[in-house]
C-alpha positions in Angstrom: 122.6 -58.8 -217.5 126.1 -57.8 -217.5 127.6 -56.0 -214.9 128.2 -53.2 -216.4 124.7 -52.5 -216.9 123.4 -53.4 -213.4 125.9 -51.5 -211.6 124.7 -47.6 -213.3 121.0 -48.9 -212.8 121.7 -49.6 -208.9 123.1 -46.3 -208.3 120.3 -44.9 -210.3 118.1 -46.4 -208.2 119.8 -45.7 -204.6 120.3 -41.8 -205.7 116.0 -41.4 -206.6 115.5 -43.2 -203.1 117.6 -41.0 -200.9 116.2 -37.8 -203.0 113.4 -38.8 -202.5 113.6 -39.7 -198.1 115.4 -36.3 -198.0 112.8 -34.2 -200.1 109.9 -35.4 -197.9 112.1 -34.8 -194.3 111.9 -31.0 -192.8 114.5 -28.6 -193.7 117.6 -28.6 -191.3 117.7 -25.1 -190.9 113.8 -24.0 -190.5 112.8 -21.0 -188.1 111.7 -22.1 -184.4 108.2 -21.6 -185.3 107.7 -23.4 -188.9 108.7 -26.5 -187.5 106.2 -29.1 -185.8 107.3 -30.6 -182.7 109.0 -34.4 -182.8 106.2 -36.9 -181.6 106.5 -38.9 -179.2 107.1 -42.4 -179.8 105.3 -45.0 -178.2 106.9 -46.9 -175.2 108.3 -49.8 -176.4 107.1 -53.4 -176.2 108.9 -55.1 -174.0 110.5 -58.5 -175.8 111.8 -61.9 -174.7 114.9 -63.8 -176.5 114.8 -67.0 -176.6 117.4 -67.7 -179.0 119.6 -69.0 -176.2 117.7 -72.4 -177.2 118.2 -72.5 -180.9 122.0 -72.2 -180.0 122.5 -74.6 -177.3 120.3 -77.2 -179.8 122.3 -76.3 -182.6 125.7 -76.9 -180.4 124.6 -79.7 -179.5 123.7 -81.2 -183.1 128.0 -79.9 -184.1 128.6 -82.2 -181.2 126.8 -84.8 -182.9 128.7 -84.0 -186.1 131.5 -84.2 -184.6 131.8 -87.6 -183.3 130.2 -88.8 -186.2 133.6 -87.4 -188.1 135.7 -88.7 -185.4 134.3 -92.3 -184.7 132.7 -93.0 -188.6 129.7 -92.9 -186.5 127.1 -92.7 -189.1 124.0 -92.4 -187.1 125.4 -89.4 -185.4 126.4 -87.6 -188.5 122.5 -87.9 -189.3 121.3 -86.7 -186.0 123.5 -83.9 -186.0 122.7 -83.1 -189.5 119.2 -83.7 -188.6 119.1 -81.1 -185.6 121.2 -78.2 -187.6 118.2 -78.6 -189.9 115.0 -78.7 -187.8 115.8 -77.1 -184.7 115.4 -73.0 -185.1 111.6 -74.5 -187.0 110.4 -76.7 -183.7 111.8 -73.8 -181.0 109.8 -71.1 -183.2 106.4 -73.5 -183.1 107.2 -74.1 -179.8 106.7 -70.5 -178.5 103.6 -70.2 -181.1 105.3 -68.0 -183.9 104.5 -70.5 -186.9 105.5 -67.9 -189.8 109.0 -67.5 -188.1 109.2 -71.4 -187.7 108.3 -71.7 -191.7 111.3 -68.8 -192.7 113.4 -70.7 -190.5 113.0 -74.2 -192.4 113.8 -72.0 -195.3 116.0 -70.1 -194.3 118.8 -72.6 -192.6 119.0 -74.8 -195.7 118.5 -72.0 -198.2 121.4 -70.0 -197.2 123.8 -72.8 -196.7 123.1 -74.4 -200.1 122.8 -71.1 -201.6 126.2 -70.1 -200.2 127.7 -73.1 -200.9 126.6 -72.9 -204.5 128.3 -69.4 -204.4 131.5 -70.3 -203.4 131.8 -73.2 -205.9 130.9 -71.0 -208.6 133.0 -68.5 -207.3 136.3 -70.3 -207.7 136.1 -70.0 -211.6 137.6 -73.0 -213.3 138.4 -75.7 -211.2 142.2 -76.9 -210.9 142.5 -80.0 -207.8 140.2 -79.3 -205.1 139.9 -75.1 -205.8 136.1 -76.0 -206.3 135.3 -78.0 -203.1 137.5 -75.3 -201.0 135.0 -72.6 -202.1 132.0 -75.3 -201.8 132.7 -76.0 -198.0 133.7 -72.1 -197.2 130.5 -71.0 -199.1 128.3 -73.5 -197.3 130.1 -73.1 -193.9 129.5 -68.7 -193.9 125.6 -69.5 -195.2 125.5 -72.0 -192.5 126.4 -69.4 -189.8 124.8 -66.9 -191.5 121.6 -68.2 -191.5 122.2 -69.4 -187.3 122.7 -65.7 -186.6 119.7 -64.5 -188.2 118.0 -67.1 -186.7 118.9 -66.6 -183.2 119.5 -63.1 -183.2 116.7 -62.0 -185.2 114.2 -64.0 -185.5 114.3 -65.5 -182.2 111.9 -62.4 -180.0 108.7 -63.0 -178.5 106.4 -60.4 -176.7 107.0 -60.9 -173.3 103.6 -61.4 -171.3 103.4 -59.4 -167.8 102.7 -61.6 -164.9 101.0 -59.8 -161.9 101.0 -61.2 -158.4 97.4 -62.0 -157.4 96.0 -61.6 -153.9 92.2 -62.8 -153.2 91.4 -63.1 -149.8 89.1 -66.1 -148.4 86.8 -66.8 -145.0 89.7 -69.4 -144.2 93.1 -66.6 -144.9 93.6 -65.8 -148.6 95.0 -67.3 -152.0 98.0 -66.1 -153.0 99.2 -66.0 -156.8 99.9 -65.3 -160.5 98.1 -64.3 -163.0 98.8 -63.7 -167.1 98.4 -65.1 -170.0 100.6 -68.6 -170.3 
């Protein structure tokens, strides 16, 4: 398709979708007793980010990277390489969210390839080293792109409420915590 064609259809498409959000919301100006009280929403779930560990793994792994640029150390270039690639998927199975853990072994190489093919392409016709310039910027913002999602959406858990625990015995009594773990 050309552009020219997919730009009208786009803004066709945005204009029916907010007509049709702001045909189904209330009037703004209604009288007092036509309109229906707001709900109240539910009280939030309380959440738990543990994204902190995706980053420091991922820090880590540029470390790696790093002195494998520095010293021609090959093995390092491979366990840096290595970690960049597998460490959002084992934190997400770690803390038991296997679907996140799957989009995250997509997602890390998907967008770095994917935006390192758009940056190559995106240079046009290649004079010197135009091509690889747009190839290592393209793969470099997919790279971080994908390590934002990643750790900054992806990375929530339910958090699990811990109560203290106080059963009393012939001998004094047992103090503790209980939840799920």
């Amino acid at each position: 398709m050309r552009l020219s064609t997919v730009v009208p259809v786009v803004l066709a498409a945005a204009t029916l979708a907010t007509s049709v959000r702001l045909a189904a919301a209330e009037p703004a100006f209604a009288p007092p007793g036509l309109t229906q009280p707001a709900p109240t929403p539910p009280p939030a779930a309380e959440r738990a980010w543990y994204g902190w560990q995706i980053l420091a793994i991922d820090a880590l792994s540029l470390g790696a990277l790093y002195i494998a640029s520095t010293d021609r150390a090959d093995f390092m270039g491979y366990v840096g390489v290595t970690g960049l690639a597998v460490s959002g998927p084992i934190i997400h199975a770690v803390h038991d969210r296997p679907g996140r853990a799957v989009g995250s072994l997509v997602l890390r190489p998907g967008l770095t390839i994917g935006g390192a093919l758009a940056g190559y392409y995106s240079v046009g016709t290649c004079h010197d080293y135009d091509c690889l310039a747009g190839f290592i910027v393209g793969g470099f913002l997919g790279g971080v792109s994908a390590e934002v999602i990643d750790s900054f959406v992806l990375a929530w858990e339910p958090r699990v409420p811990v109560t203290p625990v106080v059963t009393p015995t012939s001998g004094g009594a047992t103090v503790g915590l209980a939840g799920a773990f």
